[in-house]
C-alpha positions as a Markdown table, in Angstrom:
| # | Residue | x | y | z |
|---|---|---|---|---|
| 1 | Unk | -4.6 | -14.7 | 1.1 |
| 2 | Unk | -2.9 | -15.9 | 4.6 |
| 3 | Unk | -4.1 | -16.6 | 7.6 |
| 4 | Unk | -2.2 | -13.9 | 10.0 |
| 5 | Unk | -0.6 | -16.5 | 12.2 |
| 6 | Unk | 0.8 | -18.4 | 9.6 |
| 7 | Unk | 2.1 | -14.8 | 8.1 |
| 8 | Unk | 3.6 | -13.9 | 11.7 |
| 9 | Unk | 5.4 | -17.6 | 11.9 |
| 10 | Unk | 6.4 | -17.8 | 8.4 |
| 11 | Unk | 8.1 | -14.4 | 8.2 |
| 12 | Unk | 9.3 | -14.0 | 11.4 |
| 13 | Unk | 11.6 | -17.4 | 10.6 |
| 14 | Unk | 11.9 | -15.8 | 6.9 |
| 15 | Unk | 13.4 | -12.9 | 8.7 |
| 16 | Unk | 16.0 | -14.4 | 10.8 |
| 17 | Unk | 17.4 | -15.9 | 8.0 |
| 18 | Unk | 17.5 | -12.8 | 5.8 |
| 19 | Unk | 19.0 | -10.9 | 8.6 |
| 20 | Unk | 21.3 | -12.4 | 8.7 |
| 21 | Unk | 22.6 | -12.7 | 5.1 |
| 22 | Unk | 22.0 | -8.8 | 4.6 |
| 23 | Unk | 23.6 | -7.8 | 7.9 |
| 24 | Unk | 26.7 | -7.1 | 6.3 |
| 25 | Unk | 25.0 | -4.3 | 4.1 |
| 26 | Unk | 23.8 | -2.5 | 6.8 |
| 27 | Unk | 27.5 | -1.7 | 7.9 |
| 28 | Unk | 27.5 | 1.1 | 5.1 |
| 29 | Unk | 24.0 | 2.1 | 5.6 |
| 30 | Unk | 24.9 | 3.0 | 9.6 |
| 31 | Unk | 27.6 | 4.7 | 8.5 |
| 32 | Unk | 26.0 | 7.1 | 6.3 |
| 33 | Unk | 22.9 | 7.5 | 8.3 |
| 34 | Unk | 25.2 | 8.7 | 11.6 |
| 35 | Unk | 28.0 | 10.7 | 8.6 |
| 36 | Unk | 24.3 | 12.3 | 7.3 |
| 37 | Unk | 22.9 | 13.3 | 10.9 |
| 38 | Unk | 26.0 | 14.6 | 11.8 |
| 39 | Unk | 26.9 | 17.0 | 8.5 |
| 40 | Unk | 22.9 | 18.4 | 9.1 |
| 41 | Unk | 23.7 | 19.1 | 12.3 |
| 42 | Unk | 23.7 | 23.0 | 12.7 |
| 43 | Unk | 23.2 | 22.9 | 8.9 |
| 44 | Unk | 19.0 | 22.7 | 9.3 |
| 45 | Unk | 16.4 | 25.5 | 7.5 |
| 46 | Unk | 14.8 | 27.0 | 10.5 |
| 47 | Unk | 12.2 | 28.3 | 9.9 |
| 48 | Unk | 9.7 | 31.6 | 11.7 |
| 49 | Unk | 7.8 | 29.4 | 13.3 |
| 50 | Unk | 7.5 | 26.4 | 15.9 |
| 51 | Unk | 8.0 | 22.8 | 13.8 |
| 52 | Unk | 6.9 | 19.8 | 15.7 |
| 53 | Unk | 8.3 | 16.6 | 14.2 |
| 54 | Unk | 6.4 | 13.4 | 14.8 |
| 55 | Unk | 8.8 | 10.4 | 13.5 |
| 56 | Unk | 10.1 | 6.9 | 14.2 |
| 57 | Unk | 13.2 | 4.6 | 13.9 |
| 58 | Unk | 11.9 | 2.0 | 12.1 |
| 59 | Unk | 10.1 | 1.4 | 8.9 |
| 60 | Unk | 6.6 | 0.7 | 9.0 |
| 61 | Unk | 3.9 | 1.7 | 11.1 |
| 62 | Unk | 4.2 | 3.5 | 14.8 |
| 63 | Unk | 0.8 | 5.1 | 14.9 |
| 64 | Unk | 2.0 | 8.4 | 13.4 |
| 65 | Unk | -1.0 | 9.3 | 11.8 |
| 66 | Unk | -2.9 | 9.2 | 15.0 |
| 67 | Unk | -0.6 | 11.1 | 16.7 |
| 68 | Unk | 0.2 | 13.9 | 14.3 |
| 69 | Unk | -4.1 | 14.0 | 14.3 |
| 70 | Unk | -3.2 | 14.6 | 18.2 |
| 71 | Unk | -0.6 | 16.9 | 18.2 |
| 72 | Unk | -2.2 | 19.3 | 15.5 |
| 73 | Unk | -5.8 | 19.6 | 17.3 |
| 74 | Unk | -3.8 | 20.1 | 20.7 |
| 75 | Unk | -1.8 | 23.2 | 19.1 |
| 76 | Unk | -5.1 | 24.1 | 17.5 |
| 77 | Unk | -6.9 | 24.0 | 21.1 |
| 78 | Unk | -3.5 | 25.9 | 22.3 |
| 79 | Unk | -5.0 | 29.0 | 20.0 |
| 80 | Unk | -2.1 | 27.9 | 17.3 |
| 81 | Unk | -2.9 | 27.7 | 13.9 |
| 82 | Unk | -1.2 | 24.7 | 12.7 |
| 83 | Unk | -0.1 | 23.0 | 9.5 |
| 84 | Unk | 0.4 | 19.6 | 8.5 |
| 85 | Unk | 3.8 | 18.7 | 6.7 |
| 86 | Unk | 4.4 | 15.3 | 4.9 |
| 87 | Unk | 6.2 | 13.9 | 2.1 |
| 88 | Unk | 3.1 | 12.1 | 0.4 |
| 89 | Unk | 4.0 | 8.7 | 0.1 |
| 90 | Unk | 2.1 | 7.0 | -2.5 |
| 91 | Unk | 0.0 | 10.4 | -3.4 |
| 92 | Unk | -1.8 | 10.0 | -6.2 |
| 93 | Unk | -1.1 | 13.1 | -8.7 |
| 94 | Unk | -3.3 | 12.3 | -11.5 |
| 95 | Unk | -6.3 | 12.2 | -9.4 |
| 96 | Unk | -4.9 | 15.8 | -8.1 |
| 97 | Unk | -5.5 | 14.4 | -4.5 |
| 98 | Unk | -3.2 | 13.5 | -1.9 |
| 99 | Unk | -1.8 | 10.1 | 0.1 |
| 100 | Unk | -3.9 | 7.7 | 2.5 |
| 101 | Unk | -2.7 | 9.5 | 5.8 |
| 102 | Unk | -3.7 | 13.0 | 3.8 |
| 103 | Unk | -7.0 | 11.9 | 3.4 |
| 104 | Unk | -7.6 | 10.4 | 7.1 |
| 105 | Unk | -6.1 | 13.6 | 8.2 |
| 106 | Unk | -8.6 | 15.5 | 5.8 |
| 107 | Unk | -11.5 | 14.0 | 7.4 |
| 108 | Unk | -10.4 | 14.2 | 10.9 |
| 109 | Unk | -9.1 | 17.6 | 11.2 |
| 110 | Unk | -11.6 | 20.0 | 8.6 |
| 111 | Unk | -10.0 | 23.5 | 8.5 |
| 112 | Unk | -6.5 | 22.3 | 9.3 |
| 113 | Unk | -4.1 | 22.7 | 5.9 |
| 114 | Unk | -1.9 | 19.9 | 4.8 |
| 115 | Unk | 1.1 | 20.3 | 2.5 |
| 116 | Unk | 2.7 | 17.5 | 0.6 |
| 117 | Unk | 5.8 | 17.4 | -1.2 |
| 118 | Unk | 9.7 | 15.9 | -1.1 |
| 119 | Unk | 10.9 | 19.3 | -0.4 |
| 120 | Unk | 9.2 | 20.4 | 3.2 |
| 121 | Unk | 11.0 | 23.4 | 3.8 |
| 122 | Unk | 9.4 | 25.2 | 0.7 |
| 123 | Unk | 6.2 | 23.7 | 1.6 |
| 124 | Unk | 6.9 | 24.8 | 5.2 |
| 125 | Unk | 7.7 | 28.0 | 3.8 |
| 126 | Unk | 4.2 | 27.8 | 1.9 |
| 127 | Unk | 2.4 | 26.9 | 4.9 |
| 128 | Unk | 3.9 | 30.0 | 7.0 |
| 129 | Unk | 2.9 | 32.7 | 4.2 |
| 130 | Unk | -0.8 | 31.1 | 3.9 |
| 131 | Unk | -1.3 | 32.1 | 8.1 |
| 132 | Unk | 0.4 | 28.9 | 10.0 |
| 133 | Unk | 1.3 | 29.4 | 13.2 |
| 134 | Unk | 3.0 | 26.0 | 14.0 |
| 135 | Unk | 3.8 | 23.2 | 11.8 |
| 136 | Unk | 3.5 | 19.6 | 12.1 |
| 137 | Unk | 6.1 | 17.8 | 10.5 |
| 138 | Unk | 4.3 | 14.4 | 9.8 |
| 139 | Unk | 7.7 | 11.4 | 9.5 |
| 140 | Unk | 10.0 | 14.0 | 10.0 |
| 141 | Unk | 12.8 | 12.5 | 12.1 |
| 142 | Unk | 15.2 | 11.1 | 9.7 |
| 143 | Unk | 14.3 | 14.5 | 7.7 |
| 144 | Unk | 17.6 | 16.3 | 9.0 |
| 145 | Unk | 17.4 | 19.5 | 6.3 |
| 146 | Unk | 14.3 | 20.9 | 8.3 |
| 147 | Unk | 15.2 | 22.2 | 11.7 |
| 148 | Unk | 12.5 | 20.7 | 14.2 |
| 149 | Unk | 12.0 | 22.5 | 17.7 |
| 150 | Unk | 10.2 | 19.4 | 18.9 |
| 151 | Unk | 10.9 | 15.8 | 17.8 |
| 152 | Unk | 8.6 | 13.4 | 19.2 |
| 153 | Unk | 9.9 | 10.0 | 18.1 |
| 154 | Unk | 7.9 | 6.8 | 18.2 |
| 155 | Unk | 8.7 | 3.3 | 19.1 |
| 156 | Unk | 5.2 | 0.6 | 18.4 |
| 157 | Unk | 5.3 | -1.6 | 21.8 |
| 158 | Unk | 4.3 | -4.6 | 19.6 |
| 159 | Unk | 8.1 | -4.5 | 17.9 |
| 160 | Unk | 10.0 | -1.0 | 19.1 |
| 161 | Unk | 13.2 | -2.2 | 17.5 |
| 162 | Unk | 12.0 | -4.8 | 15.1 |
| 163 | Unk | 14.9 | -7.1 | 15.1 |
| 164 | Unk | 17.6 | -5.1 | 16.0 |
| 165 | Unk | 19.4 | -4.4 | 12.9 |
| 166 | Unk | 19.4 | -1.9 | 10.3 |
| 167 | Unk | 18.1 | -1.3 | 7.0 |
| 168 | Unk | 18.4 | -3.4 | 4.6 |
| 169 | Unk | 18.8 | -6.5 | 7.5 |
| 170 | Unk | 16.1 | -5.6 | 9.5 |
| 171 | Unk | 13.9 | -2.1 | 9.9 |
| 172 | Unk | 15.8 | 0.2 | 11.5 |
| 173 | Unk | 16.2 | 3.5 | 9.7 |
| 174 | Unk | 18.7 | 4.7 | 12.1 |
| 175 | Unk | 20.8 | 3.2 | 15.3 |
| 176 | Unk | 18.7 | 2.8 | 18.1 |
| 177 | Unk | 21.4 | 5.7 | 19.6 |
| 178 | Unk | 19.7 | 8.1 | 17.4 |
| 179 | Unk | 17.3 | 8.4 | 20.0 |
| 180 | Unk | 19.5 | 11.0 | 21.8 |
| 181 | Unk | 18.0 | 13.5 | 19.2 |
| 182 | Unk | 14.5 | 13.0 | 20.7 |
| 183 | Unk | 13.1 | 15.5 | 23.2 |
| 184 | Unk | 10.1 | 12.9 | 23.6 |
| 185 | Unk | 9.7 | 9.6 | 23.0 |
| 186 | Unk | 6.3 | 7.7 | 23.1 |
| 187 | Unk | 5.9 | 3.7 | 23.2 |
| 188 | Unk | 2.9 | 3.5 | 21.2 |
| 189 | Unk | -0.4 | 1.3 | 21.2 |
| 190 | Unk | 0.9 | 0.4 | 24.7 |
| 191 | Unk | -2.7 | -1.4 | 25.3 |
| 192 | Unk | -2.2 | -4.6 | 23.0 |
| 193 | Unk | 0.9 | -5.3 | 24.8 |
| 194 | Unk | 1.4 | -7.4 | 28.0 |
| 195 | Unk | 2.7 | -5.5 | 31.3 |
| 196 | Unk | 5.7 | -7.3 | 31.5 |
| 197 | Unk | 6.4 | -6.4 | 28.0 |
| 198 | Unk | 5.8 | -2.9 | 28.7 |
| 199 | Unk | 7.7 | -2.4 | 31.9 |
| 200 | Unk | 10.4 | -4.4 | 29.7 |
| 201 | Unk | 10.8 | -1.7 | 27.3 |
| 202 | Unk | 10.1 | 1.3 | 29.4 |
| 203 | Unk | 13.1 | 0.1 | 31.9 |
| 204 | Unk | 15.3 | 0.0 | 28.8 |
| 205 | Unk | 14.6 | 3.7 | 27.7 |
| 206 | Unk | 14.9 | 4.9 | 31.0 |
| 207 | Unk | 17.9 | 3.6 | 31.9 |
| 208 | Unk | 19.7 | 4.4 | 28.5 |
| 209 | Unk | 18.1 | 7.8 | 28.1 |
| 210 | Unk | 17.1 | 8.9 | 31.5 |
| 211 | Unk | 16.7 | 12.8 | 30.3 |
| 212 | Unk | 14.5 | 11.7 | 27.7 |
| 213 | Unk | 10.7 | 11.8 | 29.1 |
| 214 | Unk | 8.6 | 8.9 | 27.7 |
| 215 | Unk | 5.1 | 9.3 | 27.3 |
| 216 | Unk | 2.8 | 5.7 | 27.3 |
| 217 | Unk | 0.5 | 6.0 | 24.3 |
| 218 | Unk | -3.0 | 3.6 | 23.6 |
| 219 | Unk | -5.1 | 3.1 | 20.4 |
| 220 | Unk | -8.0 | 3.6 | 21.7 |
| 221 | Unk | -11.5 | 3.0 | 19.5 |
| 222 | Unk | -13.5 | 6.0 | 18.6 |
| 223 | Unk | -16.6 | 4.0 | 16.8 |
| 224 | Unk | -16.8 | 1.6 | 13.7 |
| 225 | Unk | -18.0 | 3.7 | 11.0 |
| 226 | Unk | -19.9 | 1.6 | 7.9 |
| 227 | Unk | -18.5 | 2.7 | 4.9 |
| 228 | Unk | -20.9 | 5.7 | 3.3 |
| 229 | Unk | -23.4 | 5.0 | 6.4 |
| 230 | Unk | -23.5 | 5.6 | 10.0 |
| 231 | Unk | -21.0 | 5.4 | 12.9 |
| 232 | Unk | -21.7 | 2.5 | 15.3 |
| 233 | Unk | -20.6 | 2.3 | 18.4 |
| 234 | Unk | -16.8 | 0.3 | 18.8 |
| 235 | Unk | -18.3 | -2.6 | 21.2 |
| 236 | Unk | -21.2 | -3.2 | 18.7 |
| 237 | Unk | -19.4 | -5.9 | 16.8 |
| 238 | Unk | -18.6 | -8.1 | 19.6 |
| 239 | Unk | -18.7 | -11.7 | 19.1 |
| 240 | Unk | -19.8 | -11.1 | 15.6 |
| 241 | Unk | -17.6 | -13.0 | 12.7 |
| 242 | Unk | -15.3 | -10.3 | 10.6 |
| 243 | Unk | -13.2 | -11.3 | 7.8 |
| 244 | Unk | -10.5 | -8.4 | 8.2 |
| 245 | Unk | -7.9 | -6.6 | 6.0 |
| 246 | Unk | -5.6 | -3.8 | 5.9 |
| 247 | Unk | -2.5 | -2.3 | 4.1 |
| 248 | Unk | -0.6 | -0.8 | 7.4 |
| 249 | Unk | 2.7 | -0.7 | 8.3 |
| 250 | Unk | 2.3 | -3.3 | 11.2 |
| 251 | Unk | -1.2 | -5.5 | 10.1 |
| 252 | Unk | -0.7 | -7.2 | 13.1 |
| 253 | Unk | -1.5 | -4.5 | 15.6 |
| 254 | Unk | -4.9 | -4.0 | 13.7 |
| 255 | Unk | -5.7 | -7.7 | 13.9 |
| 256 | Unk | -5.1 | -7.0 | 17.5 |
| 257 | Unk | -7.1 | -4.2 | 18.0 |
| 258 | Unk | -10.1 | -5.6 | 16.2 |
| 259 | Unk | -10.0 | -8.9 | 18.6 |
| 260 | Unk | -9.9 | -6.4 | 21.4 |
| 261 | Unk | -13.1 | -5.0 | 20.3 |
| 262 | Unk | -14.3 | -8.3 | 20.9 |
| 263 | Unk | -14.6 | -9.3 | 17.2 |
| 264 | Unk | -14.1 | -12.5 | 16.3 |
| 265 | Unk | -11.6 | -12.6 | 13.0 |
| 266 | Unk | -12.5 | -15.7 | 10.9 |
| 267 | Unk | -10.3 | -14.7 | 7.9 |
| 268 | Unk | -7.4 | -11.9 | 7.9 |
| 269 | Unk | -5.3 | -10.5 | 4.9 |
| 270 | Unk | -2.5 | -7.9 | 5.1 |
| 271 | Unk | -2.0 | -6.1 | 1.9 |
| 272 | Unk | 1.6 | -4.2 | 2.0 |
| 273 | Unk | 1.9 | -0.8 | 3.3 |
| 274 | Unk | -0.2 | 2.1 | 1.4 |
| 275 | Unk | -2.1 | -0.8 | -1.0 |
| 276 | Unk | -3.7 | 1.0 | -3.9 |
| 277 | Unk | -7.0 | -0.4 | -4.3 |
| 278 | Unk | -9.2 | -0.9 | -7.0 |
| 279 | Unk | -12.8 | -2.4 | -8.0 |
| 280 | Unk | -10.9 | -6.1 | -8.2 |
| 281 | Unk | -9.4 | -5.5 | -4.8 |
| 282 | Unk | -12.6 | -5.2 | -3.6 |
| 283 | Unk | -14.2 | -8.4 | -5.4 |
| 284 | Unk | -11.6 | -10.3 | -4.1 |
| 285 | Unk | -11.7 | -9.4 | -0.3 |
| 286 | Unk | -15.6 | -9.9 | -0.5 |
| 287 | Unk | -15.0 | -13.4 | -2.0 |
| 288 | Unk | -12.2 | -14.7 | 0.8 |
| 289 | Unk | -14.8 | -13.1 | 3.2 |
| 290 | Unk | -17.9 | -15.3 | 1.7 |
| 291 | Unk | -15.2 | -18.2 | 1.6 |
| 292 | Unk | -14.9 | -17.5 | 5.3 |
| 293 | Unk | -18.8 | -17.5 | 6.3 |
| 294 | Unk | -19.4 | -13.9 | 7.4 |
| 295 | Unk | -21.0 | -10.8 | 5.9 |
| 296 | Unk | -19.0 | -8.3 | 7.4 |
| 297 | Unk | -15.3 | -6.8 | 6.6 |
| 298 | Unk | -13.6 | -4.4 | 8.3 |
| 299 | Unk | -10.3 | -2.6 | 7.7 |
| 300 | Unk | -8.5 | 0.7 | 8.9 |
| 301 | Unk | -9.6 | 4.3 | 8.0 |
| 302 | Unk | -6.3 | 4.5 | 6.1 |
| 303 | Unk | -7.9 | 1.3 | 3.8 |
| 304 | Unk | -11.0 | 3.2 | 3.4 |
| 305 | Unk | -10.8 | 6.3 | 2.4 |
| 306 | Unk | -9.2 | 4.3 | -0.8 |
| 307 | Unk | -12.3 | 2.6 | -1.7 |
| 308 | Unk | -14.6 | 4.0 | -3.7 |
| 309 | Unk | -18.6 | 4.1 | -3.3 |
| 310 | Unk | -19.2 | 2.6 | -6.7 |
| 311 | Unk | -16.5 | -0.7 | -5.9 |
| 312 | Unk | -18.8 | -1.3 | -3.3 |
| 313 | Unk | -22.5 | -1.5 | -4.9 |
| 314 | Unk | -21.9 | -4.9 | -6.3 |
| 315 | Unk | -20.6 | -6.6 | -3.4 |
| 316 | Unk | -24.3 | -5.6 | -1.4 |
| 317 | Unk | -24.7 | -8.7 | 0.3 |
| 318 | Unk | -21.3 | -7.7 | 2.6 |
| 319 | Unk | -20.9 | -4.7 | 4.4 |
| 320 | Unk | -18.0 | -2.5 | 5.0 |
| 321 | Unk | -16.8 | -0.9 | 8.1 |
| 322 | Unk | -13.8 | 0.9 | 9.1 |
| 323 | Unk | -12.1 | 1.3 | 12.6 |
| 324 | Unk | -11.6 | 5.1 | 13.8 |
| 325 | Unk | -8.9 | 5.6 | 16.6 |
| 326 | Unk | -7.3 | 8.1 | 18.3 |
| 327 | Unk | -4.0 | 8.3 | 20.1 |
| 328 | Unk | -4.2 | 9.1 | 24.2 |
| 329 | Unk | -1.4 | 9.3 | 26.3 |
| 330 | Unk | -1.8 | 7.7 | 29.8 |
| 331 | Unk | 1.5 | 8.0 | 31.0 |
| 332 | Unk | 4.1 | 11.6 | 30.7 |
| 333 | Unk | 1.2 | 13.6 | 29.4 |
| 334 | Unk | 2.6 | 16.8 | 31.8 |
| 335 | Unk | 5.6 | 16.5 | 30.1 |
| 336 | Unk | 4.1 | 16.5 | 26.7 |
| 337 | Unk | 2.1 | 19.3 | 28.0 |
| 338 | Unk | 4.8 | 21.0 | 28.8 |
| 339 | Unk | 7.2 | 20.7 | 25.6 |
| 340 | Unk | 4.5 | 22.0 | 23.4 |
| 341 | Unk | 4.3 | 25.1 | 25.9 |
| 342 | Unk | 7.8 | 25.4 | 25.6 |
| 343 | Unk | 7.4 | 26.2 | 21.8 |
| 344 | Unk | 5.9 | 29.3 | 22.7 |
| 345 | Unk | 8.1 | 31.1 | 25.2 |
| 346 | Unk | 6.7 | 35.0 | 24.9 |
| 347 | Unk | 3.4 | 33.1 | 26.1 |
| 348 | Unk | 2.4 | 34.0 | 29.9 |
C-alpha cells in the first residue's frame, strides 16, 4: 500500500514522462473524437422527453454521481418524474445487480428508476414507456448517439484538464474545445481548492467560453455513516486517527475531504477506479490499518456499498465508516435553475 504523497509525487513525475512518449498517439485519437462529434451531429436519437446529460472531459472522477443524485431529486422536486441512464461500468451481471454508482444512487434516491446498459437509447426508450418524465443521462457527454437537451459538463477543480493532453497521453477524452457543446459547465469540489486556483480556472472558462454559464460546485459532508450501524454526525471524527481507502476516480480529492473533516489520515491506499472487493480486500485494509495504530477506516459510499456484512464480522476490533456527500452549487445556481425550466417550455 502507498502512502498518498508519495503516490501523488511518484506519478505525477511517472506521468510527464509518459506524456510525453504517448503524445504522438493522441494525434489520431483527436482526430476521431472531433471526425465522431461532428458525423453525430444532427444524426442524435431524440427522444419524447427532456434528457439531461451530466458528463466530463476527462477520465476519472468529476463528482458525477453526486451531481446526477442532484439533478434527478431537483427534477423530482420540479413535479418531473425522472430516470436515471448509465452505461454500468463494472456491473456485476451474475449477481443480477447493478455498478457502484447504481447502488449509491439506489440508496440515495428510493423510488427513482435506474437503467443500465451500452445501448441508452433503448433503455431510454424503456425508461419513457415505464412513466419517465425526464431522463438523466448519467456520463453521457462523449455519448453523441443520444440527443441531450441539457449537457452539463464537469471539470474537478483539483485537475480540470489533467495534464493537458489527450487520451492515451494524458486524460482527456475530448479537446478541451469540446466544451462549446456544453450549455453548463460546473468546476466541481470547488471547496478543497485554494482561491487563487479557483479564480484561475474560472477566468479561463469565462474568457474562452463567455456564453457558457459556470456554476461553482462544493462536496459538502452529509454525515459519516458506520457501516450496517448509525449515521454520525461529519465533525465527529475530528482529530481522531483514520487509516483511509478508496477506489475513485481522483483518490486524492477523498483524502482531501476526509482531512477537511478534521480527521487525521495515518495511513491511505487508493485502489483503481470501481475496485471489486472481496473478503481478502477487506483483511488486508484492516491489517495496513492495525499496522498504522488506529481502529477506524473510512472510505467513500461508492467503496461501501461493495462490502459485504459478513467480510466485516471478523475484522470486529476495527470499525467501518463511509463518507456521504452531496453536491451544492454556490455560485450560477439561477442559471442552473433556469436551464432545467427551460426543458419544460409549455410550463407557466
Amino acid at each position: 500500500m502507498s502512502d498518498p504523497g508519495k503516490l501523488t509525487s511518484g506519478t505525477s513525475a511517472w506521468k510527464t514522462i509518459a506524456g510525453f512518449l504517448l503524445w504522438p498517439l493522441s494525434i489520431p485519437y483527436r482526430v476521431w473524437m472531433v471526425a465522431r462529434r461532428s458525423w453525430w451531429s444532427g444524426r442524435s436519437h431524440r427522444l419524447t422527453v427532456p434528457v439531461v446529460s451530466i458528463g466530463n472531459l476527462s477520465c476519472g472522477g468529476t463528482g458525477k454521481t453526486p451531481m446526477v443524485e442532484l439533478v434527478a431529486r431537483d427534477l423530482a422536486g420540479m413535479g418531473r418524474q425522472p430516470a436515471i441512464l448509465s452505461r454500468g461500468y463494472g456491473a456485476n451481471g451474475s449477481e443480477g445487480t447493478g455498478n457502484d454508482e447504481y447502488r449509491v444512487l439506489a440508496e440515495n434516491l428510493p423510488g427513482i428508476e435506474h437503467y443500465q446498459g451500452a445501448d441508452r437509447v433503448a433503455r431510454g426508450r424503456e425508461a419513457i414507456t415505464a412513466g419517465a418524465g425526464a431522463l438523466v443521462l448519467d456520463d453521457g457527454f462523449q455519448h453523441c448517439r443520444l440527443h441531450r437537451d441539457l449537457d452539463l459538463v464537469l471539470l474537478d477543480s483539483l485537475r480540470p484538464f489533467d495534464n493537458g493532453h489527450l487520451l492515451p497521453a494524458g486524460l482527456l477524452r475530448e479537446p478541451v474545445t469540446a466544451l462549446q457543446n456544453a450549455d453548463l459547465v460546473g468546476l466541481t469540489r470547488a471547496n478543497l481548492v485554494s482561491r487563487e486556483k479557483l479564480d484561475s480556472i474560472r477566468s479561463f472558462l469565462e474568457g474562452r467560453y463567455p456564453g457558457i454559464p459556470l456554476l461553482v460546485i462544493e462536496s459538502r459532508a452529509v454525515c459519516w455513516q458506520e457501516l450496517y450501524g448509525e449515521p454520525m454526525d461529519p465533525g465527529s471524527l475530528a482529530e481522531t486517527k483514520v487509516f483511509a481507502f478508496c477506489g475513485i476516480g481522483n483518490p486524492l480529492s477523498f483524502r482531501l475531504a476526509v482531512e477537511d473533516l478534521g480527521a487525521k489520515v495515518e495511513g491511505f491506499h487508493a485502489f483503481r477506479d470501481h475496485q471489486p472487493y472481496d473478503s481478502a480486500s477487506v483483511e488486508q485494509v484492516a491489517s495496513r490499518a492495525r499496522q498504522c495504530g488506529v481502529d477506524t477506516i473510512v472510505m467513500t459510499q461508492k467503496d461501501a456499498v461493495k462490502l459485504k456484512e459478513e467480510w466485516l464480522k471478523s475484522q470486529e476490533d476495527v470499525r467501518w465508516l463511509y463518507l456521504r456527500i452531496e453536491q451544492a452549487i454556490v455560485s450560477g445556481e439561477d442559471a442552473y435553475r433556469q436551464a432545467l425550466a427551460g426543458l419544460f417550455p409549455g410550463d407557466s
